[in-house]
N, C-alpha and C positions, 0 to 999 in steps of 0.2 A: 294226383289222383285224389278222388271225394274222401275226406273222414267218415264217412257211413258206408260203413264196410258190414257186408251180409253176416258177419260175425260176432258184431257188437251186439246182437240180442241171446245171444248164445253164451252158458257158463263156460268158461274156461277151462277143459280136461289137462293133464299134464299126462305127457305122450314120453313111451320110452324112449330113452337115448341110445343113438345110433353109432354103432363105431365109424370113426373116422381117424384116416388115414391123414399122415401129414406130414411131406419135409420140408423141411426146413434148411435153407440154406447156407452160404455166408454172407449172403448179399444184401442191405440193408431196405428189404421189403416188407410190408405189416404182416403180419401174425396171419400163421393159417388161420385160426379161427376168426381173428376180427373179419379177414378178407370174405370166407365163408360165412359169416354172421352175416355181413353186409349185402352178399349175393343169397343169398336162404329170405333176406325182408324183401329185396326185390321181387324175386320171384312168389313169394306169398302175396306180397303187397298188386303183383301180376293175375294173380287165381282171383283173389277178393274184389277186384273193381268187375263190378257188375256188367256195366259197359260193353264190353267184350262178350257177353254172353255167357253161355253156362259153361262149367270146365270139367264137370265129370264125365268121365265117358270117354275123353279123350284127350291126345300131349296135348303138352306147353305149347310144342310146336305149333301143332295141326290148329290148337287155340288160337292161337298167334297169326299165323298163315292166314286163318277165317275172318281175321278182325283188320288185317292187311287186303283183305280183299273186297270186305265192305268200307274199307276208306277212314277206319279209326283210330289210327296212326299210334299203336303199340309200338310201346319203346323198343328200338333196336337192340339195345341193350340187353334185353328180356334173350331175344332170336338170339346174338355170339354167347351168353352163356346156356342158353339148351344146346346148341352144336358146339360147344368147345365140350361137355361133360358128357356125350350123346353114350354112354354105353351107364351111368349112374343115373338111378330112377330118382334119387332126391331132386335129380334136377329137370330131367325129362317128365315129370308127369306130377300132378296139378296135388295140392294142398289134402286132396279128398282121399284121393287114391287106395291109404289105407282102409278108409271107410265104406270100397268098394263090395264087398261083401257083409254086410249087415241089411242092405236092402233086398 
């Protein structure tokens, strides 16, 4: 994806922290958080490419599904983790979401 992301002209806010849930097993798998850090930039790095069109207003999904159907081959990757976390809004709905009500 482009490094001119719609965001780079924009200051920086630091946004509350959100609880998050996490077990942990015995099994020798990475870290909730790295694993979740890593899938949280996907899906950011998902909402910011312009390409895809605009993301407010609607899912990841339906994002996704739109950009799959004009032929701009969004990562799979993006689609199993919206439907693997499909009842948690961090991951079903797009970067803005919060800022849905200020407009």
């Amino acid at each position: 994806m482009s490094s001119n992301l719609i965001t780079s002209s924009f200051k920086k806010v630091k946004q509350q922290q959100r609880n998050v849930k996490c077990e942990r097993g015995s099994s020798p798998q990475p870290s909730c958080s790295k694993t979740e850090d890593r899938d949280m930039k996907m899906l950011k790095d998902f909402d910011l490419y312009w390409v895809f069109g605009p993301s407010m207003g609607i899912s990841r999904l339906e994002r996704w599904n739109r950009a799959e159907k004009h032929g701009l081959n969004p990562s799979p990757e993006v689609k199993q983790l919206v439907l693997a976390h499909e009842g948690d809004e961090r991951y079903t709905q797009c970067l803005w979401n919060d800022y849905k009500n200020i407009m």
